[in-house]
SEZA-619149 format. One line per 5 residues: number of its first residue (from 0); for each residue x negated, y negated, z of N, C-alpha, C. Coordinates in steps of 0.05 Angstrom, whole numbers. Atoms other than C-alpha are relative to their C-alpha. Layout:
<lomars>
NUM> X,Y,Z,X,Y,Z,X,Y,Z | ...
</lomars>
This chain:
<lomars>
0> 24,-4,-16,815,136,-861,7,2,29 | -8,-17,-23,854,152,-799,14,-29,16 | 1,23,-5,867,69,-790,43,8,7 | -28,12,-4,936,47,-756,0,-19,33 | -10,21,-30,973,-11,-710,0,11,27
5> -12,-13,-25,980,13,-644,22,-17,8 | -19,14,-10,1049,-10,-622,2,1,34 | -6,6,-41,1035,0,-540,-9,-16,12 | 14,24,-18,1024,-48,-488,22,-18,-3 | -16,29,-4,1054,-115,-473,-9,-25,-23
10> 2,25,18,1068,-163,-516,-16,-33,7 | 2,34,-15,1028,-242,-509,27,-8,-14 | -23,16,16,1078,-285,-510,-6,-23,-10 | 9,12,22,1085,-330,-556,2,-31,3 | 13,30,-18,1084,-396,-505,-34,-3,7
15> 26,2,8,1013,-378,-508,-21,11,22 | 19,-15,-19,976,-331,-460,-36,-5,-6 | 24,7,1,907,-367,-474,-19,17,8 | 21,-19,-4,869,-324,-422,5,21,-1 | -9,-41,-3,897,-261,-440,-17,1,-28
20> 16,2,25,879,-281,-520,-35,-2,8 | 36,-5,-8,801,-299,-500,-9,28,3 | 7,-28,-12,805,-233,-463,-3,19,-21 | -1,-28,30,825,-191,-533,-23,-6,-6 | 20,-1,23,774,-233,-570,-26,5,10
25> 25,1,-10,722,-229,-523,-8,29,5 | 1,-31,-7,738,-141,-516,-3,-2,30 | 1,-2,-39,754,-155,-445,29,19,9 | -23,-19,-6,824,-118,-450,-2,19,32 | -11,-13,-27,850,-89,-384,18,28,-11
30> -14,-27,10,883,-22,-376,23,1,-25 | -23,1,24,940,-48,-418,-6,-7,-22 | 15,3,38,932,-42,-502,20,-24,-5 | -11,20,-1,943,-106,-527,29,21,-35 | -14,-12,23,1014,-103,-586,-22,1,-24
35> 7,2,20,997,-79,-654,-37,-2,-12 | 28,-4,3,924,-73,-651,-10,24,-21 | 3,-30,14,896,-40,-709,-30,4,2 | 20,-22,-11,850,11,-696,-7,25,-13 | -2,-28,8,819,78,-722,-2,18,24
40> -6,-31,-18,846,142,-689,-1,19,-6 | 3,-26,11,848,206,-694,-27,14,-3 | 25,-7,3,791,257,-707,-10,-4,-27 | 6,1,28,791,256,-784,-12,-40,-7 | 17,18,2,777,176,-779,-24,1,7
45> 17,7,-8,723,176,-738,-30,17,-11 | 22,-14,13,691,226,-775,-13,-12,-24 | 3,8,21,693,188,-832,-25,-34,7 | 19,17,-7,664,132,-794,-28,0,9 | 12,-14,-6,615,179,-766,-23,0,-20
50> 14,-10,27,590,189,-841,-5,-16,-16 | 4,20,4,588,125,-856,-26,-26,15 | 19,11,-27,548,103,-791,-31,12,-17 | 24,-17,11,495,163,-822,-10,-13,-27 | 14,14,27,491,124,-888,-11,-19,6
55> 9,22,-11,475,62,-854,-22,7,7 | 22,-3,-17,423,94,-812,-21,7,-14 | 18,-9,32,387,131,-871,-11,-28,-17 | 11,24,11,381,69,-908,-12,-23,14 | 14,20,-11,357,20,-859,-22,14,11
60> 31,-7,4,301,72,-839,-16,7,-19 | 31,-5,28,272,84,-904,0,-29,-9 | 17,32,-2,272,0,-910,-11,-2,16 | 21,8,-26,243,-6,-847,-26,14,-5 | 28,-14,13,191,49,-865,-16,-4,-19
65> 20,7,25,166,27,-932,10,-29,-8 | -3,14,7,194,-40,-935,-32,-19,-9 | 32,13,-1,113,-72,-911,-11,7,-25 | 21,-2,17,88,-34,-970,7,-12,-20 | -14,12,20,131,-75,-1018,-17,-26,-6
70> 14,24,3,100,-132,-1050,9,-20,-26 | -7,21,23,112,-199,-1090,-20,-5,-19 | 20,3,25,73,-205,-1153,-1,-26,-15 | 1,18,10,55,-274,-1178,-28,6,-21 | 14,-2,27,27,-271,-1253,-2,-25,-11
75> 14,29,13,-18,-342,-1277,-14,3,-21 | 12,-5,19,-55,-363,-1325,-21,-21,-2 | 17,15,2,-118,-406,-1318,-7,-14,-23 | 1,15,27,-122,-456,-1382,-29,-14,5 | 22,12,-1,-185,-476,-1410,-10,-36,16
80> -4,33,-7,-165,-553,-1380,-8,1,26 | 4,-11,-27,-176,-511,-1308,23,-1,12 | -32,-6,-5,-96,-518,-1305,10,31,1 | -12,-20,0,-54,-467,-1280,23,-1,1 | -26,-5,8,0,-440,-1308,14,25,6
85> -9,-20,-8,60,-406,-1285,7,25,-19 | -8,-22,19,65,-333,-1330,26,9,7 | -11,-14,-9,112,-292,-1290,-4,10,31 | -13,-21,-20,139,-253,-1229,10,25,1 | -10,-20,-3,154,-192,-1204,-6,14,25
90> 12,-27,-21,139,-127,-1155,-11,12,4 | 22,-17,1,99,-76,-1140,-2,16,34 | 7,-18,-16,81,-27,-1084,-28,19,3 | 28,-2,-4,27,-8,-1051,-9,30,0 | 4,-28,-6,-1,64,-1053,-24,15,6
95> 16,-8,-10,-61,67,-1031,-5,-19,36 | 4,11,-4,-90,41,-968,-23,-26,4 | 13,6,4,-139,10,-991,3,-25,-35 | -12,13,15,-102,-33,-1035,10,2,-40 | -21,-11,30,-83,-3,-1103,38,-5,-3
100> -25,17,-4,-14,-29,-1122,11,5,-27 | 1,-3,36,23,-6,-1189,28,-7,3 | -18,17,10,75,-44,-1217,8,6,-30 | -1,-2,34,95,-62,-1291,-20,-7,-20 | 21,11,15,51,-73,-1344,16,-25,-10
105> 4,27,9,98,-124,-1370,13,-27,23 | 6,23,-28,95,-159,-1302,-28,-21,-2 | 16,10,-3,28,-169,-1312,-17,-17,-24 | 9,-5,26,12,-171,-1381,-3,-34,-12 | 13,19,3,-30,-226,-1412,-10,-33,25
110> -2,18,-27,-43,-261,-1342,-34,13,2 | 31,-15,-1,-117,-273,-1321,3,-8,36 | 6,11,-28,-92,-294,-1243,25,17,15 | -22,-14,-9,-54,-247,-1197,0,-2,28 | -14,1,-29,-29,-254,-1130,15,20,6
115> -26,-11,-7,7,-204,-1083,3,-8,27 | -4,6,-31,43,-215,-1022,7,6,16 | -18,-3,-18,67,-182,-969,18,-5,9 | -33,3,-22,133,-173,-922,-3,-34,18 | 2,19,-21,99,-217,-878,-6,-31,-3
120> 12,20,14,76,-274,-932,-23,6,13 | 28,9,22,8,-268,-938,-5,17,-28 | 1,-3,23,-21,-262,-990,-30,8,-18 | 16,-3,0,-78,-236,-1025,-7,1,-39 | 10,-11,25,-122,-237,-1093,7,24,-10
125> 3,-25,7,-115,-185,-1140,-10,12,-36 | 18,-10,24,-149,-154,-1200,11,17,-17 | -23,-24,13,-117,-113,-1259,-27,21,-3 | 25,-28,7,-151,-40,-1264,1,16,-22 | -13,-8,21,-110,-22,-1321,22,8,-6
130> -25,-7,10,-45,-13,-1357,2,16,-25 | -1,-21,24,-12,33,-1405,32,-15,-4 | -25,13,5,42,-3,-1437,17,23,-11 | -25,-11,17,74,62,-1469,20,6,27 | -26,-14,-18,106,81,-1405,3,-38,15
135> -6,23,-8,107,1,-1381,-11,7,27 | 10,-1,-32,63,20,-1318,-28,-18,1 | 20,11,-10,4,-19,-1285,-9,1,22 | 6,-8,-25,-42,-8,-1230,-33,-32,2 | 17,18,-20,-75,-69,-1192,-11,7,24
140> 3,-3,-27,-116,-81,-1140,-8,-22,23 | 6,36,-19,-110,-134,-1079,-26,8,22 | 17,-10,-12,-167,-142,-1045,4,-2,41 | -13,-1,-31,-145,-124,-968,-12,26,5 | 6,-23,-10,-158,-61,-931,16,2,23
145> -12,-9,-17,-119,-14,-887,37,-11,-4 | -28,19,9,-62,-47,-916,34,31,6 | -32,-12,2,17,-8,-910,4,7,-24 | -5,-6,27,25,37,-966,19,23,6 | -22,-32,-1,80,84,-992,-16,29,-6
150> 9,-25,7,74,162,-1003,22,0,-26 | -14,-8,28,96,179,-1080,17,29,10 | -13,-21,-8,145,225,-1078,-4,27,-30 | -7,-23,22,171,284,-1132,20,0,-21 | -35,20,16,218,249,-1183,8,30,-13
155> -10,-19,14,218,322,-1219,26,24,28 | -25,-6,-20,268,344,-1150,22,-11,1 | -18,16,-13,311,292,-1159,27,10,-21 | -28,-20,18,385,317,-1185,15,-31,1 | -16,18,-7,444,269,-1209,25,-9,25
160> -16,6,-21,482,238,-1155,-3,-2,33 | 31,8,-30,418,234,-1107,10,-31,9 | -3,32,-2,427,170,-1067,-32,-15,-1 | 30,13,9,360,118,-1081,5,-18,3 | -2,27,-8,345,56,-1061,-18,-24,-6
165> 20,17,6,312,-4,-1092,-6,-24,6 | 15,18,-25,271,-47,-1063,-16,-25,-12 | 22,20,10,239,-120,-1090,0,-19,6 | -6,18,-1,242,-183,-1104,12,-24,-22 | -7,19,28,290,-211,-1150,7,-32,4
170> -7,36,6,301,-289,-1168,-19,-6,21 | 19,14,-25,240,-294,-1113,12,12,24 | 1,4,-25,277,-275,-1058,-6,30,12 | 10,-18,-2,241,-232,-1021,11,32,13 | -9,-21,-16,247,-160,-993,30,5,-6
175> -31,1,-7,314,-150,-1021,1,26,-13 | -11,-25,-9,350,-81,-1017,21,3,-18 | -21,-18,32,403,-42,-1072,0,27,9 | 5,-23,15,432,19,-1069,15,6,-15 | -17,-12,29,458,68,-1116,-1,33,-4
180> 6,-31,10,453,140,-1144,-4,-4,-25 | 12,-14,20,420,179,-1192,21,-2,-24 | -26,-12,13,471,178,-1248,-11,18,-24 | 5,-19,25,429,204,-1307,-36,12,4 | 32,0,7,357,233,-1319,-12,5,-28
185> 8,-8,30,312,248,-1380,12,-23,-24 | -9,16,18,336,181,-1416,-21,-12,-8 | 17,18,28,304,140,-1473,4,-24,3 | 5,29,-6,292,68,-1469,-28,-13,-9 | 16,16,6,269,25,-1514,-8,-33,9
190> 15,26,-16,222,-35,-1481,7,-31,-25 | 4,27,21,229,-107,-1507,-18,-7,-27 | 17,7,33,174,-107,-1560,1,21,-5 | -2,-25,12,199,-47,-1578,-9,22,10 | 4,-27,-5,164,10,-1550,24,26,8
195> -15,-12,-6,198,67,-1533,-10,19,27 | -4,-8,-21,206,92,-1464,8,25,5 | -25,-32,1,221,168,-1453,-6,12,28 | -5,-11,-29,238,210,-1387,7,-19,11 | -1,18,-15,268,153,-1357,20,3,26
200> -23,-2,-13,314,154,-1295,18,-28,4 | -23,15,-3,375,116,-1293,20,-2,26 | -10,10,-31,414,91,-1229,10,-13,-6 | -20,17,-4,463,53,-1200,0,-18,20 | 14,29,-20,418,4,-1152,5,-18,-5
205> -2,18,14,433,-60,-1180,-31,-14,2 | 30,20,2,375,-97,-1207,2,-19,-17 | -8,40,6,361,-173,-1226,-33,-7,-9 | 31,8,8,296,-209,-1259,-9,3,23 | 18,-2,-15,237,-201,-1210,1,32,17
210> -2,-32,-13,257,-123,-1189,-17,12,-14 | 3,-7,22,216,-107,-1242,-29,5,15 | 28,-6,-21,150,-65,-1208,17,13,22 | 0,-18,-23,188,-44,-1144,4,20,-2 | -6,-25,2,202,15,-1126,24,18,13
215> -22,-6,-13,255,64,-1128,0,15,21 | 0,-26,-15,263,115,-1059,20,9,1 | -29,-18,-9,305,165,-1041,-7,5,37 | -1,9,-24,323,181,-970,-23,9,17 | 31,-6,-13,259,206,-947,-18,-21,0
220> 25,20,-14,226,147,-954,-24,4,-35 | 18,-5,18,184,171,-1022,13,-10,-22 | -3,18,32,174,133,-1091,4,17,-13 | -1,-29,25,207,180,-1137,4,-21,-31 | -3,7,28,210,119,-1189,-6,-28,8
225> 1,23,-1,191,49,-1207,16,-16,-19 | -25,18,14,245,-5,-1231,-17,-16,-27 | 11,31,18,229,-37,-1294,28,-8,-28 | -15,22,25,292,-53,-1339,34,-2,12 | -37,6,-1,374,-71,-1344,-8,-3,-17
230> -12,0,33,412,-75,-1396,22,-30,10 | -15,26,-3,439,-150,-1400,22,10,-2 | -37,-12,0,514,-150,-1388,7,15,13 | -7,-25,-13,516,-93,-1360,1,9,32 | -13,0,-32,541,-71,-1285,-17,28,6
235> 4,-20,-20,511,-16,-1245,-14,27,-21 | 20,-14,5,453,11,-1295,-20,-12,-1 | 25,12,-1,389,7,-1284,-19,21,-10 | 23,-21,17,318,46,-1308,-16,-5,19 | 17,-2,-17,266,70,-1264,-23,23,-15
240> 15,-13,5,199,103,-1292,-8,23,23 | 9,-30,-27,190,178,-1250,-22,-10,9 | 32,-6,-23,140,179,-1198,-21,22,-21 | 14,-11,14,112,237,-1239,-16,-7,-20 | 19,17,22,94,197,-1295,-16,-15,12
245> 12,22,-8,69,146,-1257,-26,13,15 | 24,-17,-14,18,194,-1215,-20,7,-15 | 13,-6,27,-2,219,-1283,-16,-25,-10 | 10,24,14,-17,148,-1310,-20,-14,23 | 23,6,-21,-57,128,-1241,-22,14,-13
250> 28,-15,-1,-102,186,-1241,-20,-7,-28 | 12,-1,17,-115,169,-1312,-21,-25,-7 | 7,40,-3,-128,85,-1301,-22,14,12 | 17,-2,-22,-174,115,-1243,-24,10,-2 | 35,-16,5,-221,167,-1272,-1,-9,-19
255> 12,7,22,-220,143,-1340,1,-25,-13 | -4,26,7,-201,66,-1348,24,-15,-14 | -20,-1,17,-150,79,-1390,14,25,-11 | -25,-31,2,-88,133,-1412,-4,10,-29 | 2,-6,34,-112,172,-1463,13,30,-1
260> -18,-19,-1,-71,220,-1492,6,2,-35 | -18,4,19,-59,253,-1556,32,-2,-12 | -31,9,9,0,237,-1605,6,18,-20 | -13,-13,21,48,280,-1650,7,-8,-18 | 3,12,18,69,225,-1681,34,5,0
265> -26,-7,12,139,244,-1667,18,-23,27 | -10,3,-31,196,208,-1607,16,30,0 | -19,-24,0,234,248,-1575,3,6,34 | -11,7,-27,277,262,-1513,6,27,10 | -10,-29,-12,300,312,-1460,23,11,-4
270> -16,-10,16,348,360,-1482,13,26,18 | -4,-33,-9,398,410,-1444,0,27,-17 | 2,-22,18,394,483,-1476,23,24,2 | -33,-21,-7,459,531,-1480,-15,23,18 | 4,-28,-13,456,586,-1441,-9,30,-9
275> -6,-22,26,465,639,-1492,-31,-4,-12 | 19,-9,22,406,617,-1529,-26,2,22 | 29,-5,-16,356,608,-1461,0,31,-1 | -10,-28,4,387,684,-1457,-13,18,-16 | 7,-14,28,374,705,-1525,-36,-7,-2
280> 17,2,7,308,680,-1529,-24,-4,22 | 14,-11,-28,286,700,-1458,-19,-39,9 | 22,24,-10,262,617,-1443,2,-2,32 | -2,-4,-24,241,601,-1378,18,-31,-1 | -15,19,-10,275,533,-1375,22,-9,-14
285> -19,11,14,340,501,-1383,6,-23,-17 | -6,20,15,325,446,-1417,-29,-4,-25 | 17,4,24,276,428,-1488,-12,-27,0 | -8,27,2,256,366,-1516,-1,-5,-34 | -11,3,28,285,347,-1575,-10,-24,-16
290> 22,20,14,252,310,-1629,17,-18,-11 | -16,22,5,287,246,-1645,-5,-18,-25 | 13,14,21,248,219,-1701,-29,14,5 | 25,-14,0,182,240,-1740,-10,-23,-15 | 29,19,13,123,185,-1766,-5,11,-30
295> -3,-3,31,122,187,-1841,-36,5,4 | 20,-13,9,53,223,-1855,-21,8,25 | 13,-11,-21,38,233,-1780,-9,30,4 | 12,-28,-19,8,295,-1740,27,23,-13 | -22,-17,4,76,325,-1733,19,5,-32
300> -22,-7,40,109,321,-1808,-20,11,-15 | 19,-19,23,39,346,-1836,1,25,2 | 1,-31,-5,49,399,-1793,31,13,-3 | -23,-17,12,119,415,-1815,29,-3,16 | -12,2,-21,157,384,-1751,31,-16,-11
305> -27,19,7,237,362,-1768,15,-18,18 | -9,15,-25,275,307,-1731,21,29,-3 | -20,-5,-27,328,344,-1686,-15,34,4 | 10,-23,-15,278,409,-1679,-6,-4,32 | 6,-1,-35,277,428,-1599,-32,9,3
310> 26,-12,-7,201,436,-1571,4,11,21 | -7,-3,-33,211,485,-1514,-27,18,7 | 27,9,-4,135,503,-1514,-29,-8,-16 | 25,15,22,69,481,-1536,-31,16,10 | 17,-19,-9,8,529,-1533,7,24,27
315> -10,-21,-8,54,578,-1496,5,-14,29 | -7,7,-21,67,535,-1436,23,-14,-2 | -27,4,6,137,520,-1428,4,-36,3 | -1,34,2,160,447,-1442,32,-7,7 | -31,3,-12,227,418,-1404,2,-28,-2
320> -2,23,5,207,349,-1413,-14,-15,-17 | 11,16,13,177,294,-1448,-30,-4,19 | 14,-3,-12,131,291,-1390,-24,17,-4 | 20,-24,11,101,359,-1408,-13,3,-16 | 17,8,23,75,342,-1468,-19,-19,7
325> 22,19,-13,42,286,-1443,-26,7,9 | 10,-9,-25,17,323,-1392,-24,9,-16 | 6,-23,20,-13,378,-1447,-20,-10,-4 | 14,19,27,-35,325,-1494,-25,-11,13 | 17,14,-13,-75,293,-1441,-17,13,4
330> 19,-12,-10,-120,347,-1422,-13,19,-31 | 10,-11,43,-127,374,-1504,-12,-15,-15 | 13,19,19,-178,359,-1543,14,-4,-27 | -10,23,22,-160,302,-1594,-8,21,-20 | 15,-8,24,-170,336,-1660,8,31,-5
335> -8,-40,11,-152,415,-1646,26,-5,-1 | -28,-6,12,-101,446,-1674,21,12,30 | -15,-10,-15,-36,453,-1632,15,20,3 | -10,-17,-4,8,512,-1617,33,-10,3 | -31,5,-6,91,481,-1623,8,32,2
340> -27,-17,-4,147,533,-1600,25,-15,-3 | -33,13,4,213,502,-1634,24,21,-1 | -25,-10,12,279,518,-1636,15,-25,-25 | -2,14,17,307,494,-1705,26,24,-12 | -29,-14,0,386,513,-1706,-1,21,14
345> -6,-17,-7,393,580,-1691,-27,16,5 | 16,-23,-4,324,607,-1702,-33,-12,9 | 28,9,-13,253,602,-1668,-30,11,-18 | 27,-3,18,192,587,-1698,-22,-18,13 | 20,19,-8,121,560,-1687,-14,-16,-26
350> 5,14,7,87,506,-1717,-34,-8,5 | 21,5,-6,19,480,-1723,-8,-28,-4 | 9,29,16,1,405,-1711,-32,-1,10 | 31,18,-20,-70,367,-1693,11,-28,7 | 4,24,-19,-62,320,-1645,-19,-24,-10
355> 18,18,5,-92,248,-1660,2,-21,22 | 3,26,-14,-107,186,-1621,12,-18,-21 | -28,25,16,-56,125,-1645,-25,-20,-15 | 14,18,22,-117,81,-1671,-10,16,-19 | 11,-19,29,-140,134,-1720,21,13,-10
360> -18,-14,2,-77,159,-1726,12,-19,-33 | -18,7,28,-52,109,-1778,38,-12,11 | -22,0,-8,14,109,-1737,5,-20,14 | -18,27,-14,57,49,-1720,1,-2,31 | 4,-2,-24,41,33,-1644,14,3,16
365> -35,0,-20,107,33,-1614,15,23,-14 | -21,-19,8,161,86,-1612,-15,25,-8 | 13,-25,5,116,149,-1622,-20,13,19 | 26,-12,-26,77,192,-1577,-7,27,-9
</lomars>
């Protein structure tokens, strides 16, 4: 990195030049370089330090910028005795100003007393407005106004090897800072009571109990994801639910109370697509989503759906993620018949399911969407 001794100058000697030593440690040096002083020189160091200075700078203004909207989440539980009990901890971020705040669902989950708190400790009531446990999201609200909130960003921009930075409060202590990069996208992750998790982003922030709600940014300063798992044991992976989803699952808490959305009945994950066959079969996108498992007498197997068929669209609108379906499902009435576009080996075909809602569906609550 361009680092070396400098051998010029006068030697201290070694009866003990006291105020000459002070003078080095204090950077008081006189025209003469003290011996052996190591130092970076050259142009190629300083560039490097240059580019290092810029990483520094980047990261301490997107904490300084959205750090206020970060918040501590204390989850109780009022016992009929009028005792309170501690549930849980976690994070959360603010995104409205007007105090909307979405976190994890299983931050919050079975708690009837919520607290959030600001950078600055205080601290304020807060009220659940609703959760959707399939994607592990939740949206509270403290009651404050004018409050410091982030701007959601565009998690579907983000490429591997993006830098991102996560922001919470683990073991309690507050406001604490991680970074990392992008290393994967489009991953699967199954939640502790099982559910299954899909579109997830993966990173290399380090995260610790109580990170769980914050949120991830990239260097702009925007939530392109919110932290909610590790993998015990494990070093330098972490999971962050897209901003995209999460925008999706607001609007839905907001106008309608709750995320409703039909189900196929199938899982299933994002999927790159050869070249040759986007080619051959004129698709607009590079990637599918591949069906990972199908629900024994669900939607999708009545309608003829195989595990490892690719969905690359669904009523003629092209599908690149697990998201897209979602998306679809959410705005299609429950009950009509669907339009699949698979690829299934080599050759393309469509398919016809009906969409159902999971309590009429018959279908096991976890792991299927």
């Amino acid at each position: 990195m361009g680092r070396e001794c400098n051998m010029r100058g006068r030697q201290i000697e070694a009866s003990g030049d006291v105020q000459g030593a002070l003078a080095l440690i204090k950077g008081e040096q006189g025209a003469e370089e003290p011996q052996r002083r190591c130092e970076i020189v050259g142009a190629q160091g300083k560039q490097d330090v240059e580019l290092l200075d810029a990483y520094s700078r980047a990261v301490i203004t997107v904490v300084e910028a959205i750090g206020p909207a970060v918040v501590g989440i204390s989850a109780k539980n009022r016992q009929p005795d009028g005792n309170v009990e501690q549930v849980g901890s976690g994070s959360g971020v603010i995104i409205t100003p007007d105090g909307y705040i979405l976190t994890n669902d299983h931050v919050v989950r079975g708690t009837n007393l919520l607290t959030a708190t600001l950078q600055d400790g205080t601290g304020f009531d807060a009220v659940l407005i609703g959760t959707d446990p399939a994607t592990d999201l939740a949206l509270i609200r403290a009651g404050g106004s004018s409050l410091p909130y982030a701007a959601m960003g565009d998690s579907s921009a983000l490429r591997v090897g993006q830098l991102v930075i996560a922001i919470g409060n683990p073991f309690g202590f507050q406001s604490t800072i991680s970074t990392g990069v992008v290393s994967a996208l489009g991953r699967a992750l199954r939640s502790a009571d099982g559910r299954l998790i899909e579109n997830i982003i993966q990173h290399t922030a380090p995260l610790n109990p109580g990170n769980s709600g914050g949120p991830l940014v990239d260097s702009r300063g925007r939530v392109v994801g919110l932290n909610t798992a590790i993998i015990p044991m494990a070093q330098g992976i972490g999971f962050s639910i897209p901003s995209d989803t999460a925008k999706w699952v607001v609007s839905q808490l907001l106008t309608l109370g709750r995320v409703r959305r039909g189900h196929l009945g199938i899982a299933a994950q994002q999927r790159p697509l050869a070249r040759r066959m986007v080619r051959f079969y004129q698709l607009g996108a590079d990637y599918g989503v591949e069906v990972m498992a199908v629900a024994p007498e669900g939607p999708a197997s009545r309608g003829g759906v195989l595990k490892g068929d690719v969905i690359v669209a669904i009523e003629g609108h092209e599908v690149a993620s697990v998201d897209h379906i979602h998306k679809f499902l959410a705005e299609w009435p429950v009950g009509n018949p669907v339009k699949l576009t698979i690829i299934r080996g080599q050759d393309r075909m469509e398919v016809e399911v009906v969409p159902v809602e999971p309590a009429s569906s018959g279908l096991e609550p976890t792991g299927y969407q």
